[in-house]
ZAMARGU-4260 file (C-alpha; in steps of 0.2 Angstrom, whole numbers, plus 5000, padded with zeros to 4 digits):
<rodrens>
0) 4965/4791/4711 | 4955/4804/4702 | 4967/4816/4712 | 4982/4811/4707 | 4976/4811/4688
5) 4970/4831/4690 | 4986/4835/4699 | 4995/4826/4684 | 4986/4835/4671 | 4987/4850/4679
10) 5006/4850/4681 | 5008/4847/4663 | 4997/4862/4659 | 5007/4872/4669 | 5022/4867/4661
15) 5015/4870/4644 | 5007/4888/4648 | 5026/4894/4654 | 5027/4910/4642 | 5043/4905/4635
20) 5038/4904/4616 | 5039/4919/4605 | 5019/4919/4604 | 5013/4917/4621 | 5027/4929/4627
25) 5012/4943/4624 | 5001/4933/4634 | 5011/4937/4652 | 5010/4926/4667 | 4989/4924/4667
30) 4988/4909/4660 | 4999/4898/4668 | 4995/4909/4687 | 4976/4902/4683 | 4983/4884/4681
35) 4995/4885/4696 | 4979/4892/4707 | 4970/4878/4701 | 4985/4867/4707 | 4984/4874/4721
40) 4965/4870/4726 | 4965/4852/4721 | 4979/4848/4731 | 4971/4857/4745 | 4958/4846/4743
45) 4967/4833/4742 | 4973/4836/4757 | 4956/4840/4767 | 4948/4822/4760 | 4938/4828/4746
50) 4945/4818/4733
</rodrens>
């Protein structure tokens, strides 16, 4: 359960970091490649059990 709520909130923050508004545009592909990384470890944990 607590998974699935991480890996929901996590999506949407990687949906709202995408660079595609005139002020983030600076900003370049770090914020949301920290978000997607952090996607990518809790699902891995999910995966493994350690959720």
């Amino acid at each position: 359960m607590l998974g699935t709520i991480l890996i929901i909130i996590l999506i949407l923050l990687l949906l709202g970091l995408v660079p595609a508004w005139p002020y983030s545009r600076g900003w370049g592909y770090w914020p949301g490649g920290i978000v997607g990384l952090l996607l990518i470890i809790v699902i891995i944990l999910l995966v493994l059990g350690a959720f």
